[in-house]
N, C-alpha and C positions, 0 to 999 in steps of 0.2 A: 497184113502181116500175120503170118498161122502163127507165131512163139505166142503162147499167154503170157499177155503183159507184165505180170508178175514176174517172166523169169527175165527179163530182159535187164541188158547191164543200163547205166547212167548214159554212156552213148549211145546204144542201140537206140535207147527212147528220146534223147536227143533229134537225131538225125529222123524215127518218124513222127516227131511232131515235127521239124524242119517240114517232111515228104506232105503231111493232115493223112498220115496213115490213121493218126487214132489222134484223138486231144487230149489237154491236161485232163479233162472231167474225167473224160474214160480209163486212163490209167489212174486215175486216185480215184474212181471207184472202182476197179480192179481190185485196189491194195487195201482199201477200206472192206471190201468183203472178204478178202485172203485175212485181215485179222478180224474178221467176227469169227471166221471157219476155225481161225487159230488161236483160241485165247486159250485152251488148256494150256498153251506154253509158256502164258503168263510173262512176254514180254514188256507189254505197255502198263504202265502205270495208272496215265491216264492219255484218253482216246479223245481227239480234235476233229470230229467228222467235218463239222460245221466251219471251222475257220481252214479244213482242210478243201473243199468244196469252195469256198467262199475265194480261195486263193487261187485254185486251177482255174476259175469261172476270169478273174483277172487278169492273169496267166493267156488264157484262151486269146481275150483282148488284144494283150498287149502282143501277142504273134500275128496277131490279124492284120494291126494297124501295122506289122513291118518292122515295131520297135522289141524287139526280143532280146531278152539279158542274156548273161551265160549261159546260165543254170534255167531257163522258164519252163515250166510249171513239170520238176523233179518231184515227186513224193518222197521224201525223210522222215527222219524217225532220231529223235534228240532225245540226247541220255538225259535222265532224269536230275543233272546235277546243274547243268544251266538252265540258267534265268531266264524265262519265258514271259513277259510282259502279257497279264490279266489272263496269265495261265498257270492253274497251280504247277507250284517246284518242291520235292519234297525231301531229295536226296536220299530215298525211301528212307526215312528215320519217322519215327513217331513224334518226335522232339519238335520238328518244324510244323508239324502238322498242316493245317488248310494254308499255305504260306503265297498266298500269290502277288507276285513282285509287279513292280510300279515302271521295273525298265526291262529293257534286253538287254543278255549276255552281249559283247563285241562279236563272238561268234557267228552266235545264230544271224545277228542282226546281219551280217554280210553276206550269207545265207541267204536269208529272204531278200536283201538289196540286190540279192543276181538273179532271183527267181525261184526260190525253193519253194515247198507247198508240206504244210508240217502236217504228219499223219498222226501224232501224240508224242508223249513223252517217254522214254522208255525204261525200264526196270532195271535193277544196278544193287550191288551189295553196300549197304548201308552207309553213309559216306565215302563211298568206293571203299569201301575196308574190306576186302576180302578176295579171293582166288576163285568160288564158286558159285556165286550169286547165292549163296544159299544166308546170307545175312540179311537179307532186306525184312526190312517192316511187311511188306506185303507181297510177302510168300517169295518160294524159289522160282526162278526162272527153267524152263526144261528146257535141254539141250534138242533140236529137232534131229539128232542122228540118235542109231538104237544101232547096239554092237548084235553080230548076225545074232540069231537061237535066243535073242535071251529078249524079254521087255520092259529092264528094268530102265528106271528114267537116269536120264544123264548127268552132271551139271554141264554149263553150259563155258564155264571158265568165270573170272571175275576180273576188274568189279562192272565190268561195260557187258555184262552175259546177254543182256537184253538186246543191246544191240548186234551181239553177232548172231543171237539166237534171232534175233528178227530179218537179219537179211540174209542168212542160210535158208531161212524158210519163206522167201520173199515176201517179207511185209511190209517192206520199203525198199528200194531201190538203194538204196545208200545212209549209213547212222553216223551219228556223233559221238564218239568217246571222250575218255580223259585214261591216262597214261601216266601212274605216279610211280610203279615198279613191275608196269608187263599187262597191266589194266585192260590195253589195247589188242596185244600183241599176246597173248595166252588165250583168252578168249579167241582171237581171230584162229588159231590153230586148231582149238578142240570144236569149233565150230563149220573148217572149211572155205573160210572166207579168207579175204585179205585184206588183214589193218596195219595203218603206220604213226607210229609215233615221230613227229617232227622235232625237229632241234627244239631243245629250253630256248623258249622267248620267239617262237616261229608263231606262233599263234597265243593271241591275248588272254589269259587268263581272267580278264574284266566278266562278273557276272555267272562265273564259276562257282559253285560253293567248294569251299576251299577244304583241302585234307591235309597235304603238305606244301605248303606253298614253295617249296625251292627244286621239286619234285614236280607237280601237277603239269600235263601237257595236252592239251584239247588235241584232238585226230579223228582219223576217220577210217569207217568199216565198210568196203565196198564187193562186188562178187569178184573183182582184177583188179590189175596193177593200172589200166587206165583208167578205170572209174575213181579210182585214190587218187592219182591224178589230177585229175580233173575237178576233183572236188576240194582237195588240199589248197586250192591255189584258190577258192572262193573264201575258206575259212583263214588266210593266212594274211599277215600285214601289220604294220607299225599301226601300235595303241596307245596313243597320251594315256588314257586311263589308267595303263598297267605298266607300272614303273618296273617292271622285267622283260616290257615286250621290246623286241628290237627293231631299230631303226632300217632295213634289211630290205634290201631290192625281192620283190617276190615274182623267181623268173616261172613264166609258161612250162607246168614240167613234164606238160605231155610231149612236149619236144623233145623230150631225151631219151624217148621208148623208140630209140632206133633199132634195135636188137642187136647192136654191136658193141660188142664188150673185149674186140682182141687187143690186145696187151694190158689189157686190166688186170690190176694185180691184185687177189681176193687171199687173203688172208685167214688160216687156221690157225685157232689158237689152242696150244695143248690142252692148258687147262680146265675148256670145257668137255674131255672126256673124262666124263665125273665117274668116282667109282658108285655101281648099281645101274649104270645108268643100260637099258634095255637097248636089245640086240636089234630090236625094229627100227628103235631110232639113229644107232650109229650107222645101220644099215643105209637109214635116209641120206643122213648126213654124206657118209660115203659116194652116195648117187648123186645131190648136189654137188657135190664136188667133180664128179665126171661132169654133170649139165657145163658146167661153168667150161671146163678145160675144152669138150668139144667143140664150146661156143670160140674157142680162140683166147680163156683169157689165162693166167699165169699163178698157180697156184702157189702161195707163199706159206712158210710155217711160222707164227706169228709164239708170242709170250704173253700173256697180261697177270703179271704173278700174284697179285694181290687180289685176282678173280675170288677167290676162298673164302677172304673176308667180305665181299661183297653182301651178302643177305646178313651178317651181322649187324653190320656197318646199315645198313638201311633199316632193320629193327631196331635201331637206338633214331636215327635222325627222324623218320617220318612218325614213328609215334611222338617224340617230341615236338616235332611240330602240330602233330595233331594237338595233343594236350590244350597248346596255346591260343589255336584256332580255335577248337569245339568250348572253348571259357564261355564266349558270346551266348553261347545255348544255356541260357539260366531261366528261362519262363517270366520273363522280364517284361521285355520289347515284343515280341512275335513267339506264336507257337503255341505250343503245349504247357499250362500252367498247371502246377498241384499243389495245392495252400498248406504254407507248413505255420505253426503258431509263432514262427518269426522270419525274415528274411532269407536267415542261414537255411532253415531246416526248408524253404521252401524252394530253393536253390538243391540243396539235397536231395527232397521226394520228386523234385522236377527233371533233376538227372537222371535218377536211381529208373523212374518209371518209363523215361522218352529214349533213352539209349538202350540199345540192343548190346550184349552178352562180347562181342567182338570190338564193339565202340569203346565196350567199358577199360574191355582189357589194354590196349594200345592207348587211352588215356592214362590209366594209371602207369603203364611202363614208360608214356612219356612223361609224366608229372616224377616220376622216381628217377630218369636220367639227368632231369634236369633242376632234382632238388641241391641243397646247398651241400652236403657231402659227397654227390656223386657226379655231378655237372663235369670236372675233370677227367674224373677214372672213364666217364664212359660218353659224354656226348663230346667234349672238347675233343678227344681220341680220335672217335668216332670223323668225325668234320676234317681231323688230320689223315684217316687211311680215305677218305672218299678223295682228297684230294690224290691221294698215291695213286689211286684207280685210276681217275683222269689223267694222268700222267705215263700211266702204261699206256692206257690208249694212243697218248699224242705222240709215243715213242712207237708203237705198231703201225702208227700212218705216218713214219718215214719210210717203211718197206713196203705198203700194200695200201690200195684205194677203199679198199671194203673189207667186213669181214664176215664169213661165211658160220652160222652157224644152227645147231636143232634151237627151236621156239622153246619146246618145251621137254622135259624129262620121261615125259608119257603123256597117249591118250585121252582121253573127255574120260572120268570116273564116275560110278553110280551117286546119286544122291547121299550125303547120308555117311558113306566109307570112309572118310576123312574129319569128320565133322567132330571129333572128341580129340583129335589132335592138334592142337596147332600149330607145331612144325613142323608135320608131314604138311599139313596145309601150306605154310610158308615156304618148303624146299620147290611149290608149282613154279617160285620166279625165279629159279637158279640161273637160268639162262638170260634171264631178261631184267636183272637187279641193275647189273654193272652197265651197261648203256644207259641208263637212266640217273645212276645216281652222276653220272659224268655231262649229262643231256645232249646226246648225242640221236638221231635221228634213228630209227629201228623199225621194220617192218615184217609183218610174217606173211609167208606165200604159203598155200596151202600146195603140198608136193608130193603126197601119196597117203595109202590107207594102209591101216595097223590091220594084222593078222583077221583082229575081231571086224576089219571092215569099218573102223573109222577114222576121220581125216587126221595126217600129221602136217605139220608145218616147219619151213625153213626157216630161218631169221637173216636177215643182213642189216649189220649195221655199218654206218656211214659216219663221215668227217662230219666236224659242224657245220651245218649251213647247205650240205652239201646232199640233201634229197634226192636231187636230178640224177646222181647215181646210185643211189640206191632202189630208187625207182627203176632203173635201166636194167640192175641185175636182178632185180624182182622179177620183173617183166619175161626176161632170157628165162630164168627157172619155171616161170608160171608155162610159157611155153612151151618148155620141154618136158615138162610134167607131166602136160594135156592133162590135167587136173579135172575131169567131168563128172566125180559121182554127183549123186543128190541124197540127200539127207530122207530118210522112210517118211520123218511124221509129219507130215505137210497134208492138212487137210485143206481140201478145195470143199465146192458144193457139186453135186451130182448135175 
């Protein structure tokens, strides 16, 4: 096979280990060198050569003997917030420090029960808090696209930046996300790739470290709509452990990449032609809108009127739920201790030191929504318009099967240009708040390039439950897109 292993999708390399075109060893040492050549981009966290090797060597085996899983011997790359049994986890925060767990995430472990092969753990904004990976303990992640004339570094999108940054730049074949307000699906955009966030409760949250637990959705980052695919359907399935995961048939969804989408009824909603929002992206928007109508399907004009409070509505509930969750982080049990001359103050110096500046803020906004004069005015509310949003939605899917819209409000941005503000930071999920706080399934296809020459993304979101078409209209877009740049900063070795 002449394609360098690295660029090749989760099927490509499929079907030549099927052919012994090449073996697991060789494609995971392939991707094991593409991230020594690549570490200025500061994707992986920490790097598994050894259990990466150790696994394709098994892998190898078990295709020999005839017994081959799904998935046998894929190279991945797992976000740094699932539980990796006698592998540090550290949700880049300081606070957990050397923290290496005793199980596996439900995730991964089904993962590796089909045949994955882990290439490390990868980079992420500080308990997924963030738009631009620029929150983590250990350092920003670089976006591997560069807008043309200029060299200034990217971000990569948040809080999963690591992993789209690492399969734009093929360091894996395929990554793990999580999905709390656009996690997956921002990222995937400013990155080039395609990720999708599956319905609330499609994938187990067991093993996860947790941000907002009513919110939090594992997914995946793949280079198309088959390799998501394909990979969805290994990460997916009924979890006793996880009293939110659902009891839910998990049908084959590469079945549904027929390319036929006529009388599909794809859904515009006014709303998201937000004022500011740039002429490159309505432009996109506009041409997805043609890809879909030439494909045969029926373009609808949809309403979701409570889209506006969306991003409000989600900065009172997810930092309140943070608040509740990051309690646990007291230098206790596990982690990062700093000895105060009594329990309180060492609970104090243990937070004040191990939380980063973005952790801190969103704790205290959720400890303040949910103190005893304000619990009403703003998170009770709050819980009451998130249900309104869901309810728009369930009233736009009695006219249309999907709905078509931009990922995001703009391009991948320099390092740095945003990082004093935080609600220019926060308007990156305008588009991608309202499917999530409603848990509805959402995907971004990467669908053309910005002026400056870097990738934009479509979004379609889907009914509950109901991936196989969103997948389907992915697929129609990605195709018509013929989506082929490549990203400049991808060093190989000579």
């Amino acid at each position: 096979m002449s394609k360098d292993l690295t660029e090749l999708t989760v099927a490509e390399a499929l079907q030549g280990l099927e052919n012994k075109d090449f073996t697991s060893v060789e494609i995971t040492k392939a991707h094991l060198e593409a991230m020594e050549n690549s570490r200025s981009l500061n994707a992986y966290i920490t790097e598994t050569p050894e259990i990466a090797l150790k696994q394709a060597k098994e892998s190898d085996k078990k295709r020999a003997s005839g017994d081959a899983r799904p998935l046998e011997g894929i190279p991945v790359g797992i976000k740094d917030l699932f539980c990796t049994k006698d592998v540090k986890t550290t949700a880049a925060s300081k606070i957990i420090g050397n923290f290496v767990p005793k199980y596996e995430s439900t995730v991964t472990q089904k993962m590796f029960d089909d045949g994955c092969v882990m290439l490390g753990k990868l980079n992420l904004d500080e308990f997924a808090m963030g738009s631009s990976n620029t929150t983590s303990h250990f350092g920003n992640v670089i976006n591997p696209w560069k807008e043309k004339e200029s060299d200034k570094d990217l971000v990569p999108g948040g809080s999963s930046g690591g992993s789209a940054s690492a399969v734009a730049a093929g360091l894996c074949l395929a990554a793990t996300g999580t999905d709390t307000g656009g996690s997956i699906r921002q990222p995937a955009s400013f990155c080039g790739v395609t990720g999708i966030k599956p319905t609330y409760g499609r994938c187990s949250r067991y093993g996860i470290v947790a941000f907002a637990s009513s919110l939090d959705q594992a997914g995946v980052f793949a280079k198309n709509t088959e390799d998501c695919a394909i990979m969805l359907k290994s990460m997916s399935g009924f979890d006793p452990m996880d009293s939110t995961s659902a009891d839910i048939e998990v049908p084959d969804f590469t079945n549904a990449l027929t390319g036929d989408i006529k009388g599909l009824k794809i859904g515009i909603p006014k709303e998201y032609k937000v004022d500011g929002m740039s002429e490159e992206i309505a432009n996109l928007w506009d041409k997805g809108i043609e890809y879909m109508k030439d494909a045969g399907a029926e373009i609808v004009d949809i309403s979701l009127p409570h889209t506006k409070y969306a991003l409000a509505t989600y900065y009172i509930l997810a930092p309140a739920e943070a608040s509740s969750n990051l309690a646990r982080y007291d230098g206790v049990r596990y982690g990062l201790r700093v000895e105060g001359s009594s329990l309180d103050e060492t609970y104090e110096k243990t937070r004040a030191e191990g939380f980063g500046d973005e952790v801190k803020r969103r704790i205290l906004i959720g400890a303040y929504v949910l103190s005893a004069g304000y619990y009403d005015a703003y998170y009770v509310k709050a819980q009451k318009v998130r249900r309104l949003i869901s309810n728009d939605f369930r009233r736009a899917y009695e006219k249309c099967d999907v709905i078509l819209t931009p990922t995001t409000p703009s391009a991948a941005f320099a390092i740095g240009e945003k990082q004093d503000d935080p609600i220019a930071m926060y308007l990156n999920d305008v588009f991608t708040v309202p499917s999530s706080l409603a848990g509805l399934p959402a995907m971004s296809v990467p669908a053309g390039l910005s002026s400056k020459g870097l990738p934009l993304g479509l979004q379609i979101i889907g009914k509950a439950w109901d991936e196989a078409t969103v997948l389907k209209a992915g697929d129609v877009i990605e195709k018509a897109a013929c989506f082929s740049a490549k990203p400049s900063k991808i060093i190989r070795a000579a």
